[in-house]
Phi, psi and omega in degrees: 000125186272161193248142172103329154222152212277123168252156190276121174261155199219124190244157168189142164287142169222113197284327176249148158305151206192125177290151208232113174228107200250160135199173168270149206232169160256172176254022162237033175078005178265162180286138168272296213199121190277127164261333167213097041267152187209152172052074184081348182268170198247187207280138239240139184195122187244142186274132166333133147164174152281145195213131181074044164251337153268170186344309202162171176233148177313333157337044216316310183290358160200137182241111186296337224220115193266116155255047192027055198215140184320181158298332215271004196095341194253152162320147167245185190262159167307138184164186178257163174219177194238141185280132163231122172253124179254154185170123155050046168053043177237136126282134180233151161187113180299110188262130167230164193248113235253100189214093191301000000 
């Protein structure tokens, strides 16, 4: 955890193994910033359970926790932005609101 920022923590169930794909959105449908699969990795497929109520995961290709910052590394501007979680052929999608 770098000290000093806050992070969003994203809790979800998953009743089946599943490819699993989460990010954040702008609210004019573009990507901020992919957390699953994230940074390169390829798709990602998860065992029933719950995820992201603890610290983290050992994972490099997933990430439970939004620090408000693009794919590319940079601060987004304050706002609301949108969660979209796809899984076992469900979309969810969620709005949080980003206020540094």
């Amino acid at each position: 955890r770098e000290e000093g920022v806050d992070r969003t923590r994203i809790w979800f169930d998953l009743a089946r193994e599943s490819e699993v794909r989460l990010a954040v959105y702008d609210l004019r449908g573009r990507l901020v910033r992919a957390l699953i699969p994230s940074g390169g990795c390829g798709p990602v497929r998860l065992p029933p359970g719950l995820y992201g109520r603890d610290e983290g995961s050992s994972d490099p290709c997933t990430t439970f926790t939004w620090d408000g910052r693009d794919d590319g590394g940079g601060r987004v501007s304050p706002g609301v932005y949108l969660l979209r979680l796809r899984a076992g052929g469900v979309v969810d999608v969620r709005r949080v609101v980003f206020w540094p």
